[in-house]
ROZABA-830955 format. One record per residue: residue in three letters; x, y, z of N, C-alpha, C, O in turn. Coordinates in steps of 0.02 Angstrom, whole numbers, plus 50000, padded with zeros to 5 digits. Each point is the difference from the previous one (the first is absolute). Layout:
// ROZABA-830955
alaXYZXYZXYZXYZ...
//
This chain:
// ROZABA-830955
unk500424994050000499585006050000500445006250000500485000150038unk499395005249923500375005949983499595003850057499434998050008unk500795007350034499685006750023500225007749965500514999749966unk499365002850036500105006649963499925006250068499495003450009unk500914996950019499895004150077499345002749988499685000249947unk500155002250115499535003849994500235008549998499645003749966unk500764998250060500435006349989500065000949931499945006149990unk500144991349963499915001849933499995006049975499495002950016unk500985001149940499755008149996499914998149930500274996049961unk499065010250036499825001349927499744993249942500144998949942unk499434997650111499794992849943499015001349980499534996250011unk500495010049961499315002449992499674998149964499395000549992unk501214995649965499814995349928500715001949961500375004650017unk499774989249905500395000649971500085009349977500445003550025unk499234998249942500065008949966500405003450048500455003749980unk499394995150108500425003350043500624997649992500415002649963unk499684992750069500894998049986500254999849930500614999950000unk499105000249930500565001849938500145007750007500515002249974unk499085001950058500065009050024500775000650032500335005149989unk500004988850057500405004450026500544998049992500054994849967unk500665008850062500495001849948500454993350008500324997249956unk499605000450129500414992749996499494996050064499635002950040unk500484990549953499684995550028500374996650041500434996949968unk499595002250087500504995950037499464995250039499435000750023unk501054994249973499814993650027500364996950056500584998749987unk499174999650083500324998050041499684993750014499404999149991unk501194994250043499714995450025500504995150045500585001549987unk499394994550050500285000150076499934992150009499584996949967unk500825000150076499924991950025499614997049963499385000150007unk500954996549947499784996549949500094991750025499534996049996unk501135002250030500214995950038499914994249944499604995450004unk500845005849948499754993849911500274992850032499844994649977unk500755006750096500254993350003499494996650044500204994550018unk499135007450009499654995950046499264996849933499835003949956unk499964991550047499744996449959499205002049991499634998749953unk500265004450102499425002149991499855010549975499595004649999unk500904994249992500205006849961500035002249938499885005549975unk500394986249988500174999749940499575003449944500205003549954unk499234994750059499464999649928499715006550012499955003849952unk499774998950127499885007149987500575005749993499925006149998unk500474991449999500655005549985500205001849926500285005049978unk499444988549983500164997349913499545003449991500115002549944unk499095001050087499475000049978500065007249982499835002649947unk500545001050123499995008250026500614999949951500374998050045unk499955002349916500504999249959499965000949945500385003649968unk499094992850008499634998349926499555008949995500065004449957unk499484995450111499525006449999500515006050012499755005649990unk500844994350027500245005649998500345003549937499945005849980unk500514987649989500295001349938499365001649924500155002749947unk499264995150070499375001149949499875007750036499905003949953unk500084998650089499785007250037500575003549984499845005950003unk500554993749988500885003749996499875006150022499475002350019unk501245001149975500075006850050500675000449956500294996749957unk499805011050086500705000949983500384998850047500525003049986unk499584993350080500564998250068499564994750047499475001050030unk500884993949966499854996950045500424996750069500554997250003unk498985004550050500534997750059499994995850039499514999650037unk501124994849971499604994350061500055000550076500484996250009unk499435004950024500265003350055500134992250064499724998250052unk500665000149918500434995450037499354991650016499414999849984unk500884996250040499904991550017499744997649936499524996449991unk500785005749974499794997149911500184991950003499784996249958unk500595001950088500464992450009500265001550041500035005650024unk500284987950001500484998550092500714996949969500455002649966unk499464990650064501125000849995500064997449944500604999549984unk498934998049965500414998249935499965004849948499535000049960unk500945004050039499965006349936499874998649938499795004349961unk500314989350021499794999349943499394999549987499905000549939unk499364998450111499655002149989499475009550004499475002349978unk501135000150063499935007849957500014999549940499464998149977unk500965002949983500134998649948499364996949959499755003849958unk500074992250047499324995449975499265007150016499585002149960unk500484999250092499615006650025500115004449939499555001049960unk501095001750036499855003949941499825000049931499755004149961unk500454990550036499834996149929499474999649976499844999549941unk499665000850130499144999149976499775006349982499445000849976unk501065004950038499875007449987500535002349926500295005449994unk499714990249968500375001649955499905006149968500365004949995unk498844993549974499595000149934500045010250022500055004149955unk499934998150121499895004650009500675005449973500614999249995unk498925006749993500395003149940500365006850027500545002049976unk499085001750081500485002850042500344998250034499974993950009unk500645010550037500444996050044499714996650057499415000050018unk501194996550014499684994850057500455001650043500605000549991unk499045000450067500755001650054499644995850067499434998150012unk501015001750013500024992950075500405004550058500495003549990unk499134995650080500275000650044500084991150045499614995249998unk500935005650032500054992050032499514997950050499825005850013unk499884991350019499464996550056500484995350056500554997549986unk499165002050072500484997750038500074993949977500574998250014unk499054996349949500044994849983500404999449983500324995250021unk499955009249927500615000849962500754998750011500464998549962unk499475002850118500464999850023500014995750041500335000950051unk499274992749938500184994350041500434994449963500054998849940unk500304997750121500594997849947499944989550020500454996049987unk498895002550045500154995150023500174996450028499945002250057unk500364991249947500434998150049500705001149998500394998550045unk499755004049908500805002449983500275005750038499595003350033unk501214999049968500245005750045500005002849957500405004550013unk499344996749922500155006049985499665006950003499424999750022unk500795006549962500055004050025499325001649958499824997749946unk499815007750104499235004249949500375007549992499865002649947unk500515000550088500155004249960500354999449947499815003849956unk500774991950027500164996449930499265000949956499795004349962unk499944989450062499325001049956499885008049964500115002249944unk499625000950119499655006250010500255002949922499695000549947unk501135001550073500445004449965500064997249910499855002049944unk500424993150084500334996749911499374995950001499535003649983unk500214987650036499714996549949499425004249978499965002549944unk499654998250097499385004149962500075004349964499724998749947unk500555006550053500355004249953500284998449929500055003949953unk500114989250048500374996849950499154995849959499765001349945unk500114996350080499034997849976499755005949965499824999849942unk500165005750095499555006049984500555001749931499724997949949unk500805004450039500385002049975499884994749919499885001949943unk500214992050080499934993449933499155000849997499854998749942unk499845002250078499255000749969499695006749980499405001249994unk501175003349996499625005749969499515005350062499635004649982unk500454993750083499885003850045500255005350048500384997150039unk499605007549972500335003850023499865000750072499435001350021unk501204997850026500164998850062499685007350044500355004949987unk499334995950039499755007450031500534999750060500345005050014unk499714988950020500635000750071500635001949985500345002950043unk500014995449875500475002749984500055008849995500355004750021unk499044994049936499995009549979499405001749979499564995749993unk500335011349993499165000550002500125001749925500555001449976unk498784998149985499675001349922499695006349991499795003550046unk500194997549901499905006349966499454998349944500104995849956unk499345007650050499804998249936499535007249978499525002550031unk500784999749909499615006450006500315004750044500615000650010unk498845003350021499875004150051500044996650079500075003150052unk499874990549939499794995850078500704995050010500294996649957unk499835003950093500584997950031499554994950057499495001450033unk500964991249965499664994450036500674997450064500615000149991unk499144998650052500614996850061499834996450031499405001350007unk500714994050023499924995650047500454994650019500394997749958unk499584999950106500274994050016499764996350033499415001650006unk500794990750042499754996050033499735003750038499414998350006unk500795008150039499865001850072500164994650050500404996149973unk499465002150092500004996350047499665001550037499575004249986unk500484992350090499525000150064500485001750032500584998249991unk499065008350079500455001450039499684998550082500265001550054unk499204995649936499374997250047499905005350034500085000150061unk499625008249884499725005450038499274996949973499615003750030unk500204994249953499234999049980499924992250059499464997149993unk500945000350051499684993550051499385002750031499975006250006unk499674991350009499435001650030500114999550095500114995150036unk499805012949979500355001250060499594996250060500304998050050unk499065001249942499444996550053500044993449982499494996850015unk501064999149951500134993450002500444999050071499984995050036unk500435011449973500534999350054500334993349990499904996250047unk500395001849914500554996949955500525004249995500045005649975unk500654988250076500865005450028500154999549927499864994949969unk500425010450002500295001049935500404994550012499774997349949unk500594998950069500484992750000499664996449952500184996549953unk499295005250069499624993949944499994998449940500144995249963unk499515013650034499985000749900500775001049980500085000249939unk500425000550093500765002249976500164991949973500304998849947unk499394994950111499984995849965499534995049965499954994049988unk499775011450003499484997249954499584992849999499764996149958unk500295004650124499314996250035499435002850044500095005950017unk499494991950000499475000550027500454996150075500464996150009unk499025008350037500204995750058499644991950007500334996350036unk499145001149940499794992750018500554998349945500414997150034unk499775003049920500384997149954500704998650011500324995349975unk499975011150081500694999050048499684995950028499525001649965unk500274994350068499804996850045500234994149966500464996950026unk499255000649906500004991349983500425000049970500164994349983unk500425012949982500624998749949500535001150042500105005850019unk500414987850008500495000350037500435006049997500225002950049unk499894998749885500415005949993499835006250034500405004250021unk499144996049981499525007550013499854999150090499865004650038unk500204989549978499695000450067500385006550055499755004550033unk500934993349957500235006150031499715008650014500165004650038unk499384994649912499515006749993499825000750052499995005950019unk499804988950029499474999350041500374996050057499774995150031unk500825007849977500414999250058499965004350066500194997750054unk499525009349940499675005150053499455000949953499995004049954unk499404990650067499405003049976499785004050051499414999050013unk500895005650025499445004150036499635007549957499635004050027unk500594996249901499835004949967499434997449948499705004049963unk500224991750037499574995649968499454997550012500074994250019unk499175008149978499535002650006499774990049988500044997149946unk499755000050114499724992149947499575000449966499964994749969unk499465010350008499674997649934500535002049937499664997949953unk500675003550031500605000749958500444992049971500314998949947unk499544996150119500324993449988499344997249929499984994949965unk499715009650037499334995749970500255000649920499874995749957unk500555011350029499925002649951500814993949955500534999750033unk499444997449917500514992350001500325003449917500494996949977unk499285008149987500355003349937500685000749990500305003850037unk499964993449923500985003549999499765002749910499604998149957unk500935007350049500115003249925500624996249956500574999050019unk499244999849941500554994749964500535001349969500474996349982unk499395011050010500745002449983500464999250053500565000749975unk499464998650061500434996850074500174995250007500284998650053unk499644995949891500244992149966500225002049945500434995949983unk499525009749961500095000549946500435005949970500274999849945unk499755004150088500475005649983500495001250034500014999450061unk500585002849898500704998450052500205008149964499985000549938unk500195004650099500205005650002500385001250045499794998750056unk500725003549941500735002050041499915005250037500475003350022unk498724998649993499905006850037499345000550012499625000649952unk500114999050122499565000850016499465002949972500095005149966unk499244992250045499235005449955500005005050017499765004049959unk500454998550094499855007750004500425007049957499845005349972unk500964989850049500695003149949499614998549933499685004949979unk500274988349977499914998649940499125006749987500015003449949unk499434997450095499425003249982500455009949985499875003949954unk500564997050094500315009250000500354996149927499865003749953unk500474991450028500345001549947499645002449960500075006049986unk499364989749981499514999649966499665004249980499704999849947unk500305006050106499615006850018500585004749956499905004249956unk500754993350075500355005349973500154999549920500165005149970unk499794988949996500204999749941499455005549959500095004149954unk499164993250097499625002949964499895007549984499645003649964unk500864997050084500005010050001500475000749968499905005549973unk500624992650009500435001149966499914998449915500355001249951unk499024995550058499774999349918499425004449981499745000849945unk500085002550124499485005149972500465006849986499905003849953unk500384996650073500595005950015500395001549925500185005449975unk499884988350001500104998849936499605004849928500195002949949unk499144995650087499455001849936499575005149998499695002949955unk500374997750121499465004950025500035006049949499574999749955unk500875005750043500095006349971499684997849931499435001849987unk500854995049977499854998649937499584995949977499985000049939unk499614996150090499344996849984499185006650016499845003250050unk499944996449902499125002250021499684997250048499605003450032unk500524989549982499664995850043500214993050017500374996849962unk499415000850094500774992850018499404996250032499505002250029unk500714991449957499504993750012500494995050018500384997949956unk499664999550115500184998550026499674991450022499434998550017unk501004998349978499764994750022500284992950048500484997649970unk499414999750075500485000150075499374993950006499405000949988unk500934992850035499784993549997499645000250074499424998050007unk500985004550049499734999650062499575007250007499915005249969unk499904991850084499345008650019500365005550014500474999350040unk499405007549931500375002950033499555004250047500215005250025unk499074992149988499745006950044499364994350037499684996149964unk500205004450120499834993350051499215003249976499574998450041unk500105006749889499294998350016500044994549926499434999849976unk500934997149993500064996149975500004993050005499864995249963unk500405006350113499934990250043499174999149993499585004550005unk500294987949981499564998750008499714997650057500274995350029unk499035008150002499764998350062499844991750016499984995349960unk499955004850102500164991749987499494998950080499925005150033unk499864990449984499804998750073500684992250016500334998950051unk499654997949894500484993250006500675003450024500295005049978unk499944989050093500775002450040500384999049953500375004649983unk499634989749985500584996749967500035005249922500565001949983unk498924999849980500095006149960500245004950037500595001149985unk499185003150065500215006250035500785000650009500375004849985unk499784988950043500935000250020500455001249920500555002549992unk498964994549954500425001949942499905004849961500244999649944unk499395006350076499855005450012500795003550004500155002549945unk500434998450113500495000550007500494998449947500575001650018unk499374994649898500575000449979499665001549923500254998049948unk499195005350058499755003349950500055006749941499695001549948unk501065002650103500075002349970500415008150050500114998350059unk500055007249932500465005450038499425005249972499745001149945unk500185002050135499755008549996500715004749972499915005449972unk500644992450038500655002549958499875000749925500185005149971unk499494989749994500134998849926499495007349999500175004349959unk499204997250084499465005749954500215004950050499645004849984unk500664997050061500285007550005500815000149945500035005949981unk500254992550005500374999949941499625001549939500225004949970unk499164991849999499415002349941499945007250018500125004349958unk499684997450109499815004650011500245006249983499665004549976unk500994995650037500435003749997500035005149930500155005949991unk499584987749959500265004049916499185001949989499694994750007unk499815011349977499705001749970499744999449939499425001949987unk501014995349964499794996549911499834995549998499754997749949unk500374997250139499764992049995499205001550010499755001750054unk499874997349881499204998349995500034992950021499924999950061unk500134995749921499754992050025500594995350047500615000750006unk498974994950021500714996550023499404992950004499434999550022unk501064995549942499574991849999500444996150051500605001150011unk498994993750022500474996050044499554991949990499394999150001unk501014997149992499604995650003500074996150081499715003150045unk500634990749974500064995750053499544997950049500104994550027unk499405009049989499414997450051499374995449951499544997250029unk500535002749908499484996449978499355003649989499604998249957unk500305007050080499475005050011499965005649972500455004249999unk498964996349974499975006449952499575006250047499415000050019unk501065004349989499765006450042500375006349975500564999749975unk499145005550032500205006349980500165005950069499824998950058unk500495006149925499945007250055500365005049961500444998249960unk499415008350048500035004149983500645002950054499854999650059unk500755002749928500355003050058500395006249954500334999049949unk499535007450084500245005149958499835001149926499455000849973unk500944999250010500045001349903499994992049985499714999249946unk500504994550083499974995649953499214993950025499724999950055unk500154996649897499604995749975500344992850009500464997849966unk499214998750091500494993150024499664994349986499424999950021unk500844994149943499404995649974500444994450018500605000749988unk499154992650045500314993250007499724995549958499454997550011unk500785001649955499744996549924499354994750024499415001149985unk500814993550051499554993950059499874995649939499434998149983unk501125000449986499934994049982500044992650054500365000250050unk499324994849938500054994850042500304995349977500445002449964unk499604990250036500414993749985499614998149954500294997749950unk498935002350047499364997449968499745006249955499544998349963unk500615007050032499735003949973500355006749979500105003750048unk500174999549867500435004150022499625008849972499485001649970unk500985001350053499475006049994500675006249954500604999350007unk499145005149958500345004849976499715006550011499405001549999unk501205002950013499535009449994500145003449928500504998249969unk499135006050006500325004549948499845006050014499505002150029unk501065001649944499965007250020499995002949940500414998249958unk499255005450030500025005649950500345007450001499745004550033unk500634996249944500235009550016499895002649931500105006049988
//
């Protein structure tokens, strides 16, 4: 099943969108290596390249640790006739059971995929097209969006367990070596984030989320003066009315690696940024903050969804 956000600008009918001057297309966690992904991803692929535009963007978990199925991801976007540009997804940067490195990944392999398929890397450097200048990167989590009335010791999410879940994974028990800060309905909550089995970075989420922040200013810093307008696009959330509300513990605690209030006071900062897309929560929600227009694509595993923008 295809979704077509509901944020949608300017879909009044075909006559409206051939009116305007470029069409951009955004779309988010596609996830082509999980199996139940496959056929609605071939589907949203087919309807996008028949709809064409002039830019299209994926905004990261297009695929997980086998790059060669990125690669296959893009391939299904051949036929499309404007550019294609990719920001990375944390998936991206999972490396398996192997030591090797995700910032390796991060830097060179993906880069090297995007580069052999005719895509252009936004984490490397930002695009130009026209008048509109595009940027983005992975972003990260800096667990300013944890949910503070969980009263969950940051130990936790740093390691990216839940406290019932320290409890039954030997490794983690130590968590819960002075539980006197540890609230017992909290043992209830049993969630770990899996990038904490899967991603190996030489520098903590909070260091790796300010990097992230900073590249990104340093790529707006880049364009700002000389672009009309900058569209920005950043895989994790960058602003907490974007988290999706939740009553479930075990959703709520992963709430915390959803994304940095760093990445959207950095947006904030530049005035030409009109939009900013994020995909990673699965959830499609919008907010308005200042001058820009914030959209989380919410594609799911079963169902994928695209935005288009018109300017």
């Amino acid at each position: 099943m295809i979704r077509t956000a509901p944020g949608t600008e300017l879909l009044a009918g075909d006559k409206a969108l051939d009116l305007a001057d470029m069409r951009i297309i955004v779309t988010s966690d596609l996830h082509y290596n999980v199996a139940r992904s496959k056929a609605p991803t071939e589907a949203l692929a087919k309807d996008i390249c028949q709809r064409g535009g002039d830019c299209l963007i994926f905004v990261g978990d297009s695929a997980s640790t086998d790059l060669a199925i990125l690669d296959q991801v893009f391939g299904l976007f051949e036929a499309f006739k404007g550019p294609r540009l990719a920001v990375a997804g944390n998936h991206e940067l999972w490396t398996g059971a192997t030591a090797a490195s995700s910032l390796d990944r991060y830097e060179k392999e993906i880069a090297e995929v995007c580069a052999n398929s005719g895509v252009h890397y936004l984490d490397d450097a930002p695009f130009r097209l026209d008048g509109v200048a595009f940027v983005g990167n992975v972003g990260w989590y800096d667990f300013s969006f944890r949910p503070a009335g969980m009263k969950i010791p940051l130990r936790f999410y740093q390691h990216k367990v839940a406290p019932g879940a320290a409890a039954i994974i030997h490794k983690h028990r130590h968590l819960l070596g002075d539980d006197s800060d540890v609230p017992p309905t909290t043992l209830q909550v049993t969630s770990r984030w899996m990038d904490g089995e899967r991603v190996r970075l030489p520098i903590g989420d909070v260091a790796f989320a300010h990097r992230s922040a900073a590249k990104l200013r340093t790529h707006l810093e880049a364009v700002h003066d000389s672009a009309d307008r900058i569209i920005a696009a950043v895989h994790h959330l960058p602003f907490a009315e974007l988290v999706p509300p939740t009553i479930i513990p075990n959703w709520a605690f992963a709430s915390g690696f959803l994304g940095s209030e760093l990445l959207g006071e950095t947006l904030l900062d530049f005035p030409k940024v009109s939009h900013v897309f994020c995909g990673h929560s699965h959830r499609a929600r919008s907010c308005r903050k200042a001058h820009l227009t914030c959209k989380s694509i919410g594609s799911t595993y079963r169902e994928k969804a695209y935005e288009v923008l018109e300017l």
